[in-house]
C-alpha positions as CSV (number, residue, x, y, z in Angstrom):
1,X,241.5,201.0,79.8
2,X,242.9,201.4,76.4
3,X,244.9,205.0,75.7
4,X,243.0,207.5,73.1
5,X,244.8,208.0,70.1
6,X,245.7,211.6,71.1
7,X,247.2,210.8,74.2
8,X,250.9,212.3,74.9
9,X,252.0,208.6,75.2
10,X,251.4,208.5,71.6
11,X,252.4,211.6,70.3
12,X,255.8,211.3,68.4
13,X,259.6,211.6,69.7
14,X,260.4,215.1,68.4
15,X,257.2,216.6,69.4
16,X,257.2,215.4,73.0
17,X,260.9,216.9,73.0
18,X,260.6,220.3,71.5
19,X,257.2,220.5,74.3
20,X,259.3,219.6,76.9
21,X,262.2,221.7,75.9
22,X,259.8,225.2,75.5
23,X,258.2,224.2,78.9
24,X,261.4,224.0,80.8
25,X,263.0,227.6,79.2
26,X,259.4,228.9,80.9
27,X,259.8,227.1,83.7
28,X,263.5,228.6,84.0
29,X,262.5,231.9,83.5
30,X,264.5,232.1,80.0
31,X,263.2,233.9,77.0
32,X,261.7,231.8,74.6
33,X,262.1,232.9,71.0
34,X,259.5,233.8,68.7
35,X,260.6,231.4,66.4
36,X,260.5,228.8,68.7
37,X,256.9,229.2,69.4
38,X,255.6,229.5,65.7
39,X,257.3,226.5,65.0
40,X,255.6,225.0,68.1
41,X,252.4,226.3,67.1
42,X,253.2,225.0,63.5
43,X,253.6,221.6,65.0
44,X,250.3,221.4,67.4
45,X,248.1,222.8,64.3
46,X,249.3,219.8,62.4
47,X,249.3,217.2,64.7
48,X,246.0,218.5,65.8
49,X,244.8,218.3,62.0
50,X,246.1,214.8,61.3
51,X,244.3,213.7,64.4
52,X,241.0,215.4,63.3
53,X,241.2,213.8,59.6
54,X,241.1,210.2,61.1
């Protein structure tokens, strides 16, 4: 079975990291800044665009 195009396997290098970074403060219990989410937010809108123009 082939992997979709929006699969985490295919997303790229920094965005895998900076999900996995922000899920392991949560998962720690640590206080995740506000910056840190808009910029994650910032990130999923336009990976999420780039996936929907194609």
């Amino acid at each position: 079975m082939s992997t979709p195009r929006g699969s985490p396997q295919r997303w790229p290098r920094p965005f895998s990291e900076h999900k996995r970074g922000l899920e392991g403060q949560w998962q720690r219990g640590e206080q995740v800044a506000t910056e840190d989410l808009r910029l994650a937010l910032q990130q999923y809108r336009s990976f999420f665009n780039r996936l929907l123009s194609t």
